[in-house]
C-alpha positions in Angstrom: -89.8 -116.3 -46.2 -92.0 -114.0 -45.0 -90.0 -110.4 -43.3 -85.9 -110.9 -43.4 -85.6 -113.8 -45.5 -81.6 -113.3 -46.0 -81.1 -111.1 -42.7 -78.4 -113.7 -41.1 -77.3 -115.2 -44.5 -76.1 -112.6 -46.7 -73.0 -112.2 -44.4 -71.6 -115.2 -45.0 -71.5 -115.2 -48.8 -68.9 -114.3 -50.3 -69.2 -111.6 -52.7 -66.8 -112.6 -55.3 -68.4 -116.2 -54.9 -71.3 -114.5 -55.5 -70.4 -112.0 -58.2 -68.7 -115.2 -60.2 -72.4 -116.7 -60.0 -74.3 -114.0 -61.0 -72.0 -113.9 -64.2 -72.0 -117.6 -65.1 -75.9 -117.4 -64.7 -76.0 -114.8 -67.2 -73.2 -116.1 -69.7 -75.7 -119.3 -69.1 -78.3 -117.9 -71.1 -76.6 -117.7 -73.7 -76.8 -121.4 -74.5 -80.4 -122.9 -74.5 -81.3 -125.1 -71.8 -81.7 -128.8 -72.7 -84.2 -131.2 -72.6 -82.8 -132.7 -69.6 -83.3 -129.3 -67.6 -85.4 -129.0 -64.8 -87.3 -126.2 -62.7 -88.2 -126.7 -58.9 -89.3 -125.0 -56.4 -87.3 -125.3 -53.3 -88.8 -125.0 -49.7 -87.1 -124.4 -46.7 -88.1 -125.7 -43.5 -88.5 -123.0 -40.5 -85.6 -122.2 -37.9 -85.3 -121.1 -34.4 -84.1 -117.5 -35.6 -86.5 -114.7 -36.0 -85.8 -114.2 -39.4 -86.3 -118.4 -40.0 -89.8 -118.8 -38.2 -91.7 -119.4 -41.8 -89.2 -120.7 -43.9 -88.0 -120.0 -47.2 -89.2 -120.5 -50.7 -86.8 -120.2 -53.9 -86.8 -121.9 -57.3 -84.1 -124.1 -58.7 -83.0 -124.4 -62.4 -80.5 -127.8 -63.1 -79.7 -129.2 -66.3 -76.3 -131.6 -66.2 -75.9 -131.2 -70.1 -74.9 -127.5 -69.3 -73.2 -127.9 -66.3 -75.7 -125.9 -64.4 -77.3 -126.1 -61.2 -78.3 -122.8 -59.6 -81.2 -121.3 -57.0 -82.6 -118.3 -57.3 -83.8 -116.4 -54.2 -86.0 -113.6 -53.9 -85.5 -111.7 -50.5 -82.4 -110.1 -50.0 -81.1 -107.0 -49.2 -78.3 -104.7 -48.3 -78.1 -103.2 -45.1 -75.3 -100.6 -46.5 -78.8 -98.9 -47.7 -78.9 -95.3 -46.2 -81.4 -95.4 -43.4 -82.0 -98.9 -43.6 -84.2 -99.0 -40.1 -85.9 -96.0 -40.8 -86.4 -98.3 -45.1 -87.3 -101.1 -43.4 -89.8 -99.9 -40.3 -91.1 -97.6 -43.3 -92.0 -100.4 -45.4 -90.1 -98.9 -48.6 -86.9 -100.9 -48.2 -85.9 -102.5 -51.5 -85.2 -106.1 -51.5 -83.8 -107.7 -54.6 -83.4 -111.5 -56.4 -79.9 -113.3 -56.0 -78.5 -116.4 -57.6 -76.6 -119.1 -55.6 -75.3 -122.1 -56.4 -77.5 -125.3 -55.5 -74.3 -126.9 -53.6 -73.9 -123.4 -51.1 -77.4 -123.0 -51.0 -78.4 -126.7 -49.3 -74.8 -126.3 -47.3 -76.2 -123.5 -45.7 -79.3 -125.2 -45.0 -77.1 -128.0 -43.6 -75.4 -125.7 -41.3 -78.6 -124.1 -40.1 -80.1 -127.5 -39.5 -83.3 -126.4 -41.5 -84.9 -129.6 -44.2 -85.3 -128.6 -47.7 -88.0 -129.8 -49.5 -88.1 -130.2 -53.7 -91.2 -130.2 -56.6 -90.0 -130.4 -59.5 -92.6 -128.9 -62.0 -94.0 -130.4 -65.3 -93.6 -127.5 -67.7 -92.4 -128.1 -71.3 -89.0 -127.1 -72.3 -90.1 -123.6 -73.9 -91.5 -122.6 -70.7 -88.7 -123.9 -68.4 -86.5 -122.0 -71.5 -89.0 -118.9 -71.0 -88.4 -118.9 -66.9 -85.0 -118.8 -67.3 -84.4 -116.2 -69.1 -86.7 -114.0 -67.3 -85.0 -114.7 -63.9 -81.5 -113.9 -65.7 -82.9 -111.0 -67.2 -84.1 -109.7 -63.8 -81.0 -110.2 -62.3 -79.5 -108.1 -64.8 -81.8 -105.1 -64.6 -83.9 -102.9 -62.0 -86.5 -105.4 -62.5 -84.4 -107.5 -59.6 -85.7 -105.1 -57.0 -89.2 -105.0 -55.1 -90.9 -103.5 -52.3 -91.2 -106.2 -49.5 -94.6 -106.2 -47.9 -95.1 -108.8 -45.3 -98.4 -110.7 -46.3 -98.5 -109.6 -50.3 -95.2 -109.2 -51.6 -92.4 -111.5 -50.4 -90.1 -114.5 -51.3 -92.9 -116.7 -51.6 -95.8 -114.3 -53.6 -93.0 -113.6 -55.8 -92.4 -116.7 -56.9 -95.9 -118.2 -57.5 -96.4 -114.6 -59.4 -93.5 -115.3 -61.6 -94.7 -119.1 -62.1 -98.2 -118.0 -63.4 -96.9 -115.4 -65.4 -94.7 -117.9 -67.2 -97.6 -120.7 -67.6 -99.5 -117.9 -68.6 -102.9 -118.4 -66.0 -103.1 -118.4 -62.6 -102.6 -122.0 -61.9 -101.0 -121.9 -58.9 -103.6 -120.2 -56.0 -104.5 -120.7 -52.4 -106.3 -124.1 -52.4 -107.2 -125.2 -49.0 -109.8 -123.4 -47.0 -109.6 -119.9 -46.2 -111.8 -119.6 -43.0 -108.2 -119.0 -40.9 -107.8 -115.3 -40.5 -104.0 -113.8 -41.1 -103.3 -113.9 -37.6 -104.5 -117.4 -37.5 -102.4 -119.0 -39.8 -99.7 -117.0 -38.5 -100.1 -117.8 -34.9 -98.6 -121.6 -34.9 -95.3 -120.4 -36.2 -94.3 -118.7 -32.7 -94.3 -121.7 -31.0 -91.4 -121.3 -28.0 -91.0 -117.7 -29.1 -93.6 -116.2 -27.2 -92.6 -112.8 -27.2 -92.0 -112.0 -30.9 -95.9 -113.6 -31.2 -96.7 -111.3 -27.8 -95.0 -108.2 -30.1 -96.7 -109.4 -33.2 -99.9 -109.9 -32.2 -100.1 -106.8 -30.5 -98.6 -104.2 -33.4 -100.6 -106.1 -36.1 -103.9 -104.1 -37.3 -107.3 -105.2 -38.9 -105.6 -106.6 -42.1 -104.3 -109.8 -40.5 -107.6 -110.3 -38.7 -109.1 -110.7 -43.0 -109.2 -114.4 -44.0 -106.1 -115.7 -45.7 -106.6 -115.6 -48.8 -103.3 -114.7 -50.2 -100.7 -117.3 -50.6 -97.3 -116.3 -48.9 -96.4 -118.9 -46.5 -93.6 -121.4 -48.0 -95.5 -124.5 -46.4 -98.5 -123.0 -47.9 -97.2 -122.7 -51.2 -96.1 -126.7 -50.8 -99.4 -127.8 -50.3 -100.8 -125.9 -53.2 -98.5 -127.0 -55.8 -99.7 -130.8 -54.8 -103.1 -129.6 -55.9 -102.2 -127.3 -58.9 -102.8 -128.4 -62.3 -101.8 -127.3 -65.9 -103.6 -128.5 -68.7 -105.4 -131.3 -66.5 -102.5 -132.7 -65.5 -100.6 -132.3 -62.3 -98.1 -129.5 -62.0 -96.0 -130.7 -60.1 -93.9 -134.0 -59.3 -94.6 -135.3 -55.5 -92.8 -133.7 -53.2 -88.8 -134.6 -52.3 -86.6 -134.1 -49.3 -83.5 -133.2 -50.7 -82.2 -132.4 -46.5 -84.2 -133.9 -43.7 -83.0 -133.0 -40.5 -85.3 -133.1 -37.6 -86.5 -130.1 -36.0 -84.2 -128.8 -32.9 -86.7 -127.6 -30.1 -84.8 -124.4 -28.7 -86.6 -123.7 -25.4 -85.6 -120.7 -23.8 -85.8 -120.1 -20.3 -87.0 -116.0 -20.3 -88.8 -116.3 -23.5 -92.3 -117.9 -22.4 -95.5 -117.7 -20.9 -93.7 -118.5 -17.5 -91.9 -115.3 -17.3 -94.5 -113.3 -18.4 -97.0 -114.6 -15.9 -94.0 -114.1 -13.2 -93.7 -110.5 -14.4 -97.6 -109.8 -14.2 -97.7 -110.9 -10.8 -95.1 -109.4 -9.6 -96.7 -105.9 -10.6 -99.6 -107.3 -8.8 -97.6 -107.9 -5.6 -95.1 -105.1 -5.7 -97.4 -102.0 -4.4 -94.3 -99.4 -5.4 -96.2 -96.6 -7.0 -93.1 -96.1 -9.1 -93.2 -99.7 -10.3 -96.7 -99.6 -11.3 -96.1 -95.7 -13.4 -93.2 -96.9 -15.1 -95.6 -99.8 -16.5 -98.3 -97.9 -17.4 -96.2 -95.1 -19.3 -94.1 -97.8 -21.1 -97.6 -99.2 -22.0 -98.7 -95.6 -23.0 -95.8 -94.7 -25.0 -96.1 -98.3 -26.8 -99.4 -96.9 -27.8 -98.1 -94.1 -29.3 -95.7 -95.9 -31.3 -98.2 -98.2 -32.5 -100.2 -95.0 -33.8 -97.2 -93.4 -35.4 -96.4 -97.0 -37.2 -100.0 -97.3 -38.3 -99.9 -93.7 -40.0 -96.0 -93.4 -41.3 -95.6 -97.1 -42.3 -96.4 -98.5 -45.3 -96.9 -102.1 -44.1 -100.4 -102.3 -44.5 -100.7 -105.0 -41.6 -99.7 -101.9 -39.2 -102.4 -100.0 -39.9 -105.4 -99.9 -38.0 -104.1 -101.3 -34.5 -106.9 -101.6 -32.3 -104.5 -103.2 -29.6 -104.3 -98.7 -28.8 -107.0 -99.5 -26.8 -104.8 -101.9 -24.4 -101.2 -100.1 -25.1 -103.2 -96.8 -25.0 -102.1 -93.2 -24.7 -104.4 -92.1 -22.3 -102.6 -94.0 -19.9 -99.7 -91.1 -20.4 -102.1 -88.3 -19.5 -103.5 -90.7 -16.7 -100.0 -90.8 -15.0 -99.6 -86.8 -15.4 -102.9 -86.5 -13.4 -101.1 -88.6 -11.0 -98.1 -87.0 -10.9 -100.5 -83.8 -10.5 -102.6 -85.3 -7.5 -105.8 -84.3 -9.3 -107.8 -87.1 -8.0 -111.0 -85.6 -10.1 -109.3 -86.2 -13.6 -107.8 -89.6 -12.1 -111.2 -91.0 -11.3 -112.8 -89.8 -14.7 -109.8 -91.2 -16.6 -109.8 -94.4 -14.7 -113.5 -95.0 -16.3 -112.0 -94.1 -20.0 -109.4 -96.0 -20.1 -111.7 -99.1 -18.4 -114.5 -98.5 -21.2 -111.7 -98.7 -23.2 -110.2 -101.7 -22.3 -113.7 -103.4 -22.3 -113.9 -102.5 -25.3 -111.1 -103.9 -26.6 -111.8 -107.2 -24.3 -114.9 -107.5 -26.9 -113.1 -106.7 -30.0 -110.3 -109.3 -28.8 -112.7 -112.2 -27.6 -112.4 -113.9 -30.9 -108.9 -113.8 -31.6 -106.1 -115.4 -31.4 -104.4 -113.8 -28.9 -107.1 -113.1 -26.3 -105.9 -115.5 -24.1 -102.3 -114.3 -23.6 -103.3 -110.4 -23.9 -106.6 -110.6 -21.1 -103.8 -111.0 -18.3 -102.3 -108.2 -19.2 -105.9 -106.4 -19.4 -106.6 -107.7 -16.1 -103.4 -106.7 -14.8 -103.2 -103.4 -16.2 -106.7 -102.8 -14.8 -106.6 -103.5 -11.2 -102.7 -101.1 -11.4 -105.2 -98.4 -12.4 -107.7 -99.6 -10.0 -104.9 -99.2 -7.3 -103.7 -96.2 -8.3 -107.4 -94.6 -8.5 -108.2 -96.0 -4.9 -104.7 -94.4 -3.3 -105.8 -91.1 -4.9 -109.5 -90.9 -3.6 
């Protein structure tokens, strides 16, 4: 689960639930697994909070001769860390692997409403035997804790790295097409939340616009493992629904192309000069963040934000000309920041997001059309 797999979750567990787990997992590996033990790899449908939109992916190790049944997740983490906004925005928070019992894990599913989905995998006992003791060595040492990065380090990348580690090859890949760019693939999984896709879309750089070729979607990592073979043979067992529970549709009633369309026009309509400052230095200053992320952050898909060009800076030196009444820098400005906008209209045109970002072009355009005619 791509970004803050555990962000809701980790408050409700119990941390001497959780502490007693940790130390029967370990005191597990002690005695070998049996014959009858089985790996999976769990996925988790997607929710209706932000932290939920892709789902989840984590593995499960049973065997009923030992008396075990536990899940292992990759994507927690602690937000006692010092500066944890500052960690996180940063990109060099530390996330770490947990172990959970299978019964609180699919409860908690339950409770969310979210389907979990099982493949068991065909690996001989020494490798199931080899997996476990990795993940209980992990647990047990720094090797628990990784840098999150949104696209190539996260729940899901960590587990299909750990998997082909353990078979020993790279069995386990990205096997449908990859002519979807990032932003693409990503796009579907906003539906009814269209401002965290209007936020996403616009502080994402160049990387998600590179075809996905990395695989670090749950769903994605489903599909694969129905196609993935070891030794010519399927790796995988088809796929079970261990919790079906049918999607809840959450509409909200602010958080939708309606309101934003409302909100556009309503700067078109409203002549206020103050209306029409405030939205282009919030636009500005959005701009400027945007830069600041690109360069300090060290989430790659930050970098390189071409969207500058819409939420762009100049706008901020625009509104101190107006402030100014120098209607000779206001007029030369107003033809910068149009280039730059058509500009960014081409760049865009092939996107996913150009239709819900060329209103606000539009919009934006005729404010500083306005404001350039008043000042003639």
């Amino acid at each position: 689960m791509p970004i803050t797999s555990l962000l809701a979750r980790l408050n409700k567990i119990n941390l001497s639930v959780l502490l007693f787990l940790w130390g029967a997992v370990v005191s597990a590996q002690l005695a070998p697994l049996s014959p009858k033990a089985t790996v999976s790899v769990l996925t988790c449908a997607t929710g209706n909070e932000s932290y939920s939109l892709f789902g989840h992916t984590a593995v499960r190790i049973a065997d009923p001769e030992q008396f075990l049944d536990v899940v292992y997740n990759y994507g927690a983490f602690d937000f006692s860390t010092p500066n944890f906004v500052a960690k996180f925005a940063k990109g060099d928070l530390q996330y770490f692997v947990v172990a959970d019992s299978f019964s609180e894990f699919i409860g908690r599913y339950q409770y969310e409403g979210r389907s979990v989905y099982e493949q068991k995998l065909r690996l001989s006992l020494p490798l199931k035997q080899q997996l476990f003791d990795q993940l209980n060595k992990t647990l047990k040492s720094e090797e628990r804790f990784y840098t999150y990065k949104f696209i190539d380090r996260n729940c899901t990348t960590m587990v299909v790295d750990l998997l082909n580690e353990t078979i020993g090859t790279k069995a386990i890949t990205k096997k449908d097409a990859t002519e979807k760019t990032y932003r693409e693939v990503l796009f579907p999984y906003f539906k009814n939340h269209f401002y965290e896709q209007l936020g996403t879309s616009s502080i994402f750089g160049t990387k998600v616009d590179q075809k996905a070729t990395s695989l670090f979607l749950p769903f994605d990592l489903l599909e694969s493992l129905k196609k993935s073979q070891l030794n010519h043979q399927p790796l995988s067992e088809p796929v079970v629904a261990l919790l079906t529970i049918a999607p809840t549709q959450n509409r909200s009633w602010w958080n939708n192309a309606y309101t934003y369309g409302a909100f556009l026009l309503l700067l078109v309509f409203w002549r206020k000069k103050s209306v029409a400052m405030v939205f282009l230095t919030t636009l500005g200053i959005l701009g400027l963040f945007f830069i600041f992320m690109g360069e300090y952050s060290l989430h790659p898909e930050l970098a390189n934000n071409y969207n500058v060009l819409l939420f762009n800076p100049t706008l901020l030196v625009f509104m101190f000309f107006v402030l100014q009444k120098n209607n000779k820098a206001i007029q030369l400005l107003s033809y910068i920041i149009w280039g730059c906008f058509l500009l960014y209209t081409v760049l865009l045109i092939n996107k996913a997001s150009f239709w819900f970002l060329l209103p606000l072009i539009g919009v934006t355009s005729f404010i500083v059309y306005r404001i350039n005619k008043e000042n003639r």
